[in-house]
C-alpha positions in Angstrom: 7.0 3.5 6.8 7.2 -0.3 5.8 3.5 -2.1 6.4 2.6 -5.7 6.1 -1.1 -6.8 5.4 -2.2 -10.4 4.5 -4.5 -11.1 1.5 -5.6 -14.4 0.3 -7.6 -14.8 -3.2 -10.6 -15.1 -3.3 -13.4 -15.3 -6.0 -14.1 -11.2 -6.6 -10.6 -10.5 -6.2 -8.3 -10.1 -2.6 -9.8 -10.0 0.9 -7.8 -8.6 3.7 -6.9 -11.2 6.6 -4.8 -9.3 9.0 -3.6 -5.4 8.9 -6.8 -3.5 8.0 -6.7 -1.2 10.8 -2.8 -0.6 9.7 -4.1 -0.3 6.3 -7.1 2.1 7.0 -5.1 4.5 9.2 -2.8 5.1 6.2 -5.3 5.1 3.9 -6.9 7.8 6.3 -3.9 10.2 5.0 -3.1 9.2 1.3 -5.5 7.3 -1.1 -2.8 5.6 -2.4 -0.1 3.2 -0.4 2.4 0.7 -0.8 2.2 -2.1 1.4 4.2 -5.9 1.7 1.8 -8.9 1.9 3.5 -12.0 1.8 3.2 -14.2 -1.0 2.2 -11.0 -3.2 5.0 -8.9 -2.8 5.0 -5.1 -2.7 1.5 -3.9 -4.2 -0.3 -0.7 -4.4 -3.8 0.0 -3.0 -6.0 2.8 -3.8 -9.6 3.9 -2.4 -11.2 4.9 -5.2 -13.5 7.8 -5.1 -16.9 5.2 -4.2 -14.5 4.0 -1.3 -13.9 0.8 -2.8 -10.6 -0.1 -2.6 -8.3 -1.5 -5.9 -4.6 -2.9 -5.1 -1.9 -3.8 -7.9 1.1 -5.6 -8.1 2.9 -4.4 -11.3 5.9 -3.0 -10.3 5.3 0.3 -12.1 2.5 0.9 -10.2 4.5 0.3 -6.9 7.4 2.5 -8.2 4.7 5.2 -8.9 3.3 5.3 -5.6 6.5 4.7 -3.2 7.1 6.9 -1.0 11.1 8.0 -0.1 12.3 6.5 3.3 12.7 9.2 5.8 15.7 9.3 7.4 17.5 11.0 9.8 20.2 12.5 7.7 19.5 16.6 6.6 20.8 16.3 3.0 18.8 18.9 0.7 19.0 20.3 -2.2 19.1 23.5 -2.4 
């Protein structure tokens, strides 16, 4: 699942423009995700455990936390 949120800088840090509610309903079934935000790139956000949340853009991080792509094809390994 590809989503796109828009951040701009701010003083503390990022605020959220547009895509919360996208962001909060997958947040609502991992604590970490991998989202697009343009300008940015591919980042990784996190709630942490006081339900703040903490997003990074180092490409390790995003590698980390990327989920595979489900597709349609019914290769295993088995």
């Amino acid at each position: 699942m590809s989503v796109e949120i828009i951040v701009r800088e701010t003083g503390t840090g990022l605020e959220i423009v547009s895509g919360r509610r996208r962001l909060e309903a997958l947040l609502a079934l991992r604590d970490e995700v991998v989202v697009m935000s343009p300008g940015v790139g591919e980042m990784v956000i996190a709630r942490l455990p006081d339900g703040r949340l903490q997003a990074s853009a180092n490409p390790e991080h995003v590698a980390l936390f990327r989920q595979p792509e489900i597709s349609g094809s019914s290769k295993t390994l088995a």
